[in-house]
C-alpha positions as CSV (number, residue, x, y, z in Angstrom):
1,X,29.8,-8.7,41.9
2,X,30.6,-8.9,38.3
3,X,31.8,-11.4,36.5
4,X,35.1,-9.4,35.1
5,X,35.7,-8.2,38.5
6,X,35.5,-12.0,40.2
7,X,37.6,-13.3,37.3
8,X,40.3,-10.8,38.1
9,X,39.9,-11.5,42.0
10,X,40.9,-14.9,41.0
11,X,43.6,-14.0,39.0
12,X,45.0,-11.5,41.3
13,X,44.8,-14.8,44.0
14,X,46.4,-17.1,41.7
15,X,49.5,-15.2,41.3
16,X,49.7,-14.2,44.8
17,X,49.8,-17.7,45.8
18,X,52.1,-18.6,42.7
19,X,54.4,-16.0,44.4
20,X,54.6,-16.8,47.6
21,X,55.4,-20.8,46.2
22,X,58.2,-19.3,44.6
23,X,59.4,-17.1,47.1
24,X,59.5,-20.2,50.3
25,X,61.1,-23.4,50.1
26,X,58.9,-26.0,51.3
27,X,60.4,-29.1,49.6
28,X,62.2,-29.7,52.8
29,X,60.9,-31.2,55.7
30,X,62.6,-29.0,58.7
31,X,60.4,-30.8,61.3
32,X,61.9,-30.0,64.8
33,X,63.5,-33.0,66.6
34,X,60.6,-35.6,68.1
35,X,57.4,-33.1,67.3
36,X,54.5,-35.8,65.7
37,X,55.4,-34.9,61.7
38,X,59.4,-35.3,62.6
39,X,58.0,-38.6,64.2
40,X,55.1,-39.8,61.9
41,X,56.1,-38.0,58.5
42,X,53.4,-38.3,55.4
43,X,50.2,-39.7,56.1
44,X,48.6,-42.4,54.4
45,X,45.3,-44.4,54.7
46,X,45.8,-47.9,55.4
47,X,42.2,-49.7,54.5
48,X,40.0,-47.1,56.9
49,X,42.6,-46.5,59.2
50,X,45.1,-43.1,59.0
51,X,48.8,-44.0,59.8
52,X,51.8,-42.8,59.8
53,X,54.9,-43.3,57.5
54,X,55.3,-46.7,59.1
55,X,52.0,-47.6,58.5
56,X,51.1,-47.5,62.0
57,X,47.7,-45.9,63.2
58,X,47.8,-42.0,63.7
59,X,45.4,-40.2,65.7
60,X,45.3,-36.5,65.5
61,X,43.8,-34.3,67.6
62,X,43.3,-30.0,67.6
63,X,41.5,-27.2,67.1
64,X,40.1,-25.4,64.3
65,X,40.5,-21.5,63.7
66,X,37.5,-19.9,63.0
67,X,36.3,-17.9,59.9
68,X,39.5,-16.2,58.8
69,X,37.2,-13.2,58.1
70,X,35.8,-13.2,61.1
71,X,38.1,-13.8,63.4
72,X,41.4,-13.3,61.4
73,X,43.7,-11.7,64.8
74,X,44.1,-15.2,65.7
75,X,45.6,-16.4,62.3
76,X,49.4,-16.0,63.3
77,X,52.2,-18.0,64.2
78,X,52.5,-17.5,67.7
79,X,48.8,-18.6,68.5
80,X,49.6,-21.9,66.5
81,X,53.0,-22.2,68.7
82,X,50.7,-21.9,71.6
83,X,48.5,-24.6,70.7
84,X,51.4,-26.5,69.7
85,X,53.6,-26.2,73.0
86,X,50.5,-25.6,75.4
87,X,47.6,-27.2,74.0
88,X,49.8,-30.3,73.0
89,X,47.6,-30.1,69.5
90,X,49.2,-31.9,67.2
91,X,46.8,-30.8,64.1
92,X,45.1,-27.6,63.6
93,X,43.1,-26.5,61.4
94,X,43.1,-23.2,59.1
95,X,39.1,-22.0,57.9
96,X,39.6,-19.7,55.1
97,X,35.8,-18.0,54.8
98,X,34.5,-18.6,51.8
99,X,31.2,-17.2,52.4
100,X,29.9,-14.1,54.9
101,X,31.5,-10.6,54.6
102,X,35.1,-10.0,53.5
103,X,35.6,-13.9,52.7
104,X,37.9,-15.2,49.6
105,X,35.1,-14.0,47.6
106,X,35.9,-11.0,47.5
107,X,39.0,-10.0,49.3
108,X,41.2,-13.4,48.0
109,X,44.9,-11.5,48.9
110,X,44.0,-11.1,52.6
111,X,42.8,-14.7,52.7
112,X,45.5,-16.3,51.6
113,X,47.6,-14.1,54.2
114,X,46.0,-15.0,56.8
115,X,45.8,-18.8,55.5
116,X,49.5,-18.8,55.0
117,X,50.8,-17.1,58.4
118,X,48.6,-20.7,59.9
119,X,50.0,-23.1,57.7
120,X,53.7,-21.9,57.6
121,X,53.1,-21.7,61.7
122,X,52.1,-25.2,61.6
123,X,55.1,-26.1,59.7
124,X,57.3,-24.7,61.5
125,X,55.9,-26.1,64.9
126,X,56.2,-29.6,63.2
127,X,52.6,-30.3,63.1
128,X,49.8,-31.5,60.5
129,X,47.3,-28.4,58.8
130,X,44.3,-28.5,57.5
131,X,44.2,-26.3,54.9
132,X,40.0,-25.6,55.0
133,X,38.1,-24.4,52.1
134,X,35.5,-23.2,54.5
135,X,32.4,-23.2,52.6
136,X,28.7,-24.3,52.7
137,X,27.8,-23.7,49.3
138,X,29.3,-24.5,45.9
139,X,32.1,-23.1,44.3
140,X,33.8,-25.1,42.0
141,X,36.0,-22.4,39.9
142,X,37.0,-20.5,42.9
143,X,38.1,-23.9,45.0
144,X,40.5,-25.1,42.1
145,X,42.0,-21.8,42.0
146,X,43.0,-21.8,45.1
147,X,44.0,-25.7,45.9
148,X,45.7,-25.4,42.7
149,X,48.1,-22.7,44.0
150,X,48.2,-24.8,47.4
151,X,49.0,-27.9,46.4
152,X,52.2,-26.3,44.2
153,X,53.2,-24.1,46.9
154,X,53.1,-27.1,49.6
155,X,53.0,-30.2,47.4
156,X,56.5,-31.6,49.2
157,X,55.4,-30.5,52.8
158,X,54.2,-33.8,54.8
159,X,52.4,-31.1,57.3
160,X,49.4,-29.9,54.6
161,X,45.7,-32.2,54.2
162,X,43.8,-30.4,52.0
163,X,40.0,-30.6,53.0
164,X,38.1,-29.7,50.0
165,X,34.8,-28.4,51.1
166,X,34.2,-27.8,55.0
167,X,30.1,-28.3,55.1
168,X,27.5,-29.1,52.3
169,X,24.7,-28.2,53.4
170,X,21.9,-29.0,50.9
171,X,23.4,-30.3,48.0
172,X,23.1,-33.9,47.3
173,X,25.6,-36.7,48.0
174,X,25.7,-36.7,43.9
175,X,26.4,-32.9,43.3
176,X,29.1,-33.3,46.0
177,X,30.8,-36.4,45.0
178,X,30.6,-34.4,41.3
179,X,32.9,-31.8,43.2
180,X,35.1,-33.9,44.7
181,X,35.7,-36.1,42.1
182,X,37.0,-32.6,40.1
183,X,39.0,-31.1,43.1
184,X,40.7,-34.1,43.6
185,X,42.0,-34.6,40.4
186,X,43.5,-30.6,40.2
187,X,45.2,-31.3,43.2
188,X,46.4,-34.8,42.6
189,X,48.0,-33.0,38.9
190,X,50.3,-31.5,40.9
191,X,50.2,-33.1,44.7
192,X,50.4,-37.2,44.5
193,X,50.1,-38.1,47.4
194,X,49.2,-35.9,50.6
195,X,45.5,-36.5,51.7
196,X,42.5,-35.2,51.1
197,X,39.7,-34.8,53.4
198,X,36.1,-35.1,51.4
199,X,32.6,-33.1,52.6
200,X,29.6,-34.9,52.3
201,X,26.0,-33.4,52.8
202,X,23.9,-32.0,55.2
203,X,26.9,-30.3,57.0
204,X,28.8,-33.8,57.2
205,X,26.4,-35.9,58.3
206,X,25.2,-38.1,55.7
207,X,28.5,-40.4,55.4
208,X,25.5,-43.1,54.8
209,X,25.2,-42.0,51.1
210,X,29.0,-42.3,51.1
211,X,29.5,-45.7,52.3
212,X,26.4,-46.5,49.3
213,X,28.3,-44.5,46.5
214,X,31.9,-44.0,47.3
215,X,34.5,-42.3,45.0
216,X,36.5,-44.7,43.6
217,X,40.4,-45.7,42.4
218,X,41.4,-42.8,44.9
219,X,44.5,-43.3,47.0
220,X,44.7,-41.1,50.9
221,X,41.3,-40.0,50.9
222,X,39.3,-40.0,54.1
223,X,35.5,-38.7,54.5
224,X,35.2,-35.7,57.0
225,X,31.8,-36.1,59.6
226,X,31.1,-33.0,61.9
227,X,29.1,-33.5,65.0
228,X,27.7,-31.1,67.3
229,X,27.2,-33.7,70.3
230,X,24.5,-31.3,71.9
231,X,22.2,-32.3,68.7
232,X,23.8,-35.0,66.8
233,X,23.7,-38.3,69.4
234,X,24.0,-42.0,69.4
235,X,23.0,-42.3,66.1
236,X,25.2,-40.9,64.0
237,X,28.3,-42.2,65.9
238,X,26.2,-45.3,64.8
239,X,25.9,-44.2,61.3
240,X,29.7,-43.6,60.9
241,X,30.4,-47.2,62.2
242,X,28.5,-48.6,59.5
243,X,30.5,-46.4,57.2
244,X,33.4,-47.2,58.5
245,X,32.5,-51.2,58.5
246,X,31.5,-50.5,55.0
247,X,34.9,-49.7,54.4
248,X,34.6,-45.5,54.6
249,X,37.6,-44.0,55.8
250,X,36.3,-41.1,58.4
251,X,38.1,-38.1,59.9
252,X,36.4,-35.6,62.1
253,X,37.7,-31.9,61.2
254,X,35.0,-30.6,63.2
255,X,33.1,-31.1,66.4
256,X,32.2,-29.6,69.8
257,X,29.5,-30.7,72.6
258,X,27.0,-28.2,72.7
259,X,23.7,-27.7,69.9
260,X,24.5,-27.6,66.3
261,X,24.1,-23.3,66.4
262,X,27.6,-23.1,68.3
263,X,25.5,-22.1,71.0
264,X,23.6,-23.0,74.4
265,X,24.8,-25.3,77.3
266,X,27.3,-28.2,76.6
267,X,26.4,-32.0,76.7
268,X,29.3,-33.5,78.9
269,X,27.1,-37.1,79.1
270,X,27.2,-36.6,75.1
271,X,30.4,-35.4,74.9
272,X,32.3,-37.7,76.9
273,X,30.5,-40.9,74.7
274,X,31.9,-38.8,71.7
275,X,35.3,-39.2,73.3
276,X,35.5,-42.5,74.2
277,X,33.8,-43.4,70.5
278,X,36.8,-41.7,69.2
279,X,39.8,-43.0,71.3
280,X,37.9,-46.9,71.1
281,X,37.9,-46.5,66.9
282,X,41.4,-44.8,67.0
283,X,39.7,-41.7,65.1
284,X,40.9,-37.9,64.5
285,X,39.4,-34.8,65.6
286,X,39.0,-31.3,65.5
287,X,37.6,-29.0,67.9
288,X,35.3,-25.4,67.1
289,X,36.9,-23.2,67.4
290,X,39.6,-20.6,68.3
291,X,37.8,-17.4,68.5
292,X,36.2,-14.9,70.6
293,X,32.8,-14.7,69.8
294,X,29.8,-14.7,72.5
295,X,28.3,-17.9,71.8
296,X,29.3,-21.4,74.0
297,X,31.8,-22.8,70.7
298,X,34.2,-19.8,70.7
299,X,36.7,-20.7,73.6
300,X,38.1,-17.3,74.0
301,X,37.3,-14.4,76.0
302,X,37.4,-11.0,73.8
303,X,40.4,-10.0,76.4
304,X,42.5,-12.9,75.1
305,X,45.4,-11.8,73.4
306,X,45.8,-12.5,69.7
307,X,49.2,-14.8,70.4
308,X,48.6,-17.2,72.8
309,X,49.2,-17.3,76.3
310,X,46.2,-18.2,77.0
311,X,46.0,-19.7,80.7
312,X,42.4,-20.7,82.3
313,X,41.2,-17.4,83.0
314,X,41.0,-16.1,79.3
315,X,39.6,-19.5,78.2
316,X,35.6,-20.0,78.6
317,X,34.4,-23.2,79.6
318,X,34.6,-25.0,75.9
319,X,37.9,-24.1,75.6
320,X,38.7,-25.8,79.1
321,X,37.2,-28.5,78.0
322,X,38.9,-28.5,74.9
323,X,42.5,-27.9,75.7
324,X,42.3,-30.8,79.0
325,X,40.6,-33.4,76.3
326,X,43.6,-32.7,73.6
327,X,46.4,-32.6,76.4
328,X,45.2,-35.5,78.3
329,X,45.3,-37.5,74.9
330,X,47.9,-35.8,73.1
331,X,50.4,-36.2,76.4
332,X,50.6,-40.2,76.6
């Protein structure tokens, strides 16, 4: 692609998102009566912990769309409601492609369509989005473009965590921390206060040169680490806890139990030691991810219907697992 035609991609994104800030009123939390943001409200990071308005600990726990380009029949309101009312999910997460065929790259309108229909969904269900700039390589231009428009269009909305850059995968912890330090600052020129999630490299996995080099004088940051429990065992849940006793801040925007590919059988022994890490160190997590492809992390069938209404016989074993592991938590 050319450079002119990129830069006016850009453009042409920028003003679609400065339009649609304009056109909805999101300075007003409409929360419905007891859902978790009505009951919680903005987040914050007390030391490593993630709390509530109170400043008591949060946990939040969901599922992650997949690749809006890939999978974008899924990004609608009524599949959010479902995971909302049925699900009990009281985060999820939106992965705008950047990256792959059709991404933000190159068709930035449809993204932020489909990125939108999510987040207002979420909103409107009373529960926390991640607003994904689902990437594994680097681009810094394109990624302020588009938090810039985010953060003015939902700067007041209690709902929205930004998470900057979904998965690093070769750069080092230096060229990332670079990155973050920059998006950070162009959101927090417009958005104070709502948090930010933060990659690190090798896919979220190397919170150890984190907790050695942190960003610093930043206020509701947390570090995201993605496990795959079918690869990634005992010790990286014992790296994170010396990140986290280091005084790293960790949330865990995505994770499933079978091999790092998305695909072959799922690790219940690993899994289940995943879980009970999580609930013991009061951490969040997402799950990967709603879609319909034929590998083990999609936990559709291709039969499912677009909106929900998904009961056990249109859900594949991950997604079982999935749903009973949020409900069961989500519930008490």
């Amino acid at each position: 692609m050319s450079i002119t035609k990129k830069t006016i991609l850009l453009l042409v994104a920028f003003i679609q998102i400065s339009f649609c800030y304009s056109a909805t009123d999101t300075s007003v939390n409409n929360a419905p009566q007891n859902s978790p943001v009505a009951l919680n409200g903005k987040l914050q990071v007390i030391g490593t912990q993630l709390s509530n308005k109170k400043g008591n600990p949060l946990v939040l726990r969901g599922a992650s769309f997949g690749w809006h380009n890939l999978w974008p029949r899924f990004y609608n309101e009524s599949a959010v409601a479902w995971l909302a009312d049925d699900w009990k999910c009281n985060v999820v997460r939106a992965s705008m492609g950047v990256g792959l065929d059709d991404s933000y790259l190159e068709n930035p309108d449809y993204a932020l369509q489909c990125m939108t229909k999510v987040i207002d969904g979420a909103i409107k269900q009373g529960i926390y989005v991640l607003i994904d700039f689902h990437s594994h390589k680097l681009h810094t231009a394109e990624a302020k473009t588009f938090f810039t428009g985010m953060a003015k269009k939902y700067k007041d909305t209690p709902n929205v965590i930004y998470e900057i850059w979904n998965e690093p995968d070769y750069y080092s912890w230096n060229v990332v921390k670079q990155y973050s330090g920059e998006l950070i600052s162009t959101i927090r020129s417009i958005d104070k206060d709502n948090l930010i999630l933060v990659g690190s490299s090798h896919w979220d996995q190397d919170i150890d040169s984190v907790a050695g080099n942190p960003l610093l004088n930043q206020k509701n940051i947390m570090y995201t680490m993605h496990f795959y429990a079918g690869t990634h065992k005992k010790w990286l849940r014992d790296r994170t806890d010396t990140a986290i006793a280091k005084g790293i801040p960790i949330f865990i925007s995505e994770c499933a139990g079978m091999d790092a590919s998305g695909d072959g059988p799922i690790d219940m022994v690993e899994w289940k030691a995943y879980l009970d890490w999580m609930d013991a160190d009061k951490l969040s997590w997402i799950v990967w991810s709603v879609s319909d492809k034929n590998e083990t992390c999609s936990m559709l069938l291709p039969r499912a219907s677009s909106t929900g209404n998904w009961d056990n016989s249109l859900l594949k074993s991950w997604g079982k697992i999935c749903r009973e592991s949020i409900n069961e938590r989500n519930s008490k």
